[in-house]
C-alpha positions in Angstrom: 0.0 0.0 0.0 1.3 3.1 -0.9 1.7 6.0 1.9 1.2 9.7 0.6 2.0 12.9 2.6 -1.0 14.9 3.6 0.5 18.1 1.9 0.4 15.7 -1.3 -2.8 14.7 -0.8 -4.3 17.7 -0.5 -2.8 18.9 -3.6 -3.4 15.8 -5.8 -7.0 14.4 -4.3 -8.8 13.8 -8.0 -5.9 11.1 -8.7 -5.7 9.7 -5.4 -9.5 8.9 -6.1 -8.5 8.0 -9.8 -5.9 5.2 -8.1 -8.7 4.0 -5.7 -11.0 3.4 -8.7 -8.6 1.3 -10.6 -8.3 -0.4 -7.3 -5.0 0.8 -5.5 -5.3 1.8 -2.2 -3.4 4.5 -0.5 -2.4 5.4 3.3 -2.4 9.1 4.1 0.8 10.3 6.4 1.0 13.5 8.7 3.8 14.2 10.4 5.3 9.9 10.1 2.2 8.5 11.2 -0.7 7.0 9.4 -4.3 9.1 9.5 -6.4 7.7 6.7 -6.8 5.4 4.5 -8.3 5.7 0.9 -9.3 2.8 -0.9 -11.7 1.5 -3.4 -15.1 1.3 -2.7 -16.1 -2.4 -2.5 -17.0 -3.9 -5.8 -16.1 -0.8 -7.7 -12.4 -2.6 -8.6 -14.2 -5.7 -8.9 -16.3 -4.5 -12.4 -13.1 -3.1 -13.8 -11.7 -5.3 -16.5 -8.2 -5.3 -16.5 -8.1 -2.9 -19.3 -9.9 -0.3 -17.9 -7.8 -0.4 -14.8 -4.8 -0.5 -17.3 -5.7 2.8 -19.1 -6.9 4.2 -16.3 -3.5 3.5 -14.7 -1.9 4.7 -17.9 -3.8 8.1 -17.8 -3.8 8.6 -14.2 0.9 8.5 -14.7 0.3 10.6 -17.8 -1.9 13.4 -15.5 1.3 13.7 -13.0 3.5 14.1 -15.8 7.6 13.6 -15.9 9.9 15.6 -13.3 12.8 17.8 -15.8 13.9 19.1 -12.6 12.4 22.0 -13.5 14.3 22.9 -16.7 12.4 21.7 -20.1 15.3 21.3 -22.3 15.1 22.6 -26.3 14.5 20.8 -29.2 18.5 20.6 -30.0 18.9 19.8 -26.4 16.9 16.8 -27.2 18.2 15.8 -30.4 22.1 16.5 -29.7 22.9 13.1 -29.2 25.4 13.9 -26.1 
């Protein structure tokens, strides 16, 4: 089960719920200890087929995007080959 930071939480709620309905369930942290729980609501996960979970899985890492640091690089960046 996978343990989120309140903070977190509270800043990403719509795909926390989007994880619970393709069936993952997630522990909510404050300050080191456990305070909630968010999970699927029983026999919700159970009428997914495992290709909705899938793309809903898929969609749900393509909403939190990929971490550049910060810094998107440029096309020739890209393409440079270094």
């Amino acid at each position: 089960m996978r343990q989120v930071q309140l903070q977190d939480a509270e800043e990403h709620f719509a795909a926390l719920v989007a994880e619970a309905e393709a069936g993952e369930s997630l522990t909510i942290v404050r300050d080191g200890k456990a305070v909630a729980q968010i999970i699927p609501f029983p026999g919700k996960s159970e009428e997914l087929s495992d290709r909705d979970a899938a793309i809903r899985e898929l969609d749900l890492l393509l909403s939190q995007g990929l971490d550049l640091g910060g810094v998107a690089p440029t096309r020739d960046e890209m393409h440079d080959g270094r």
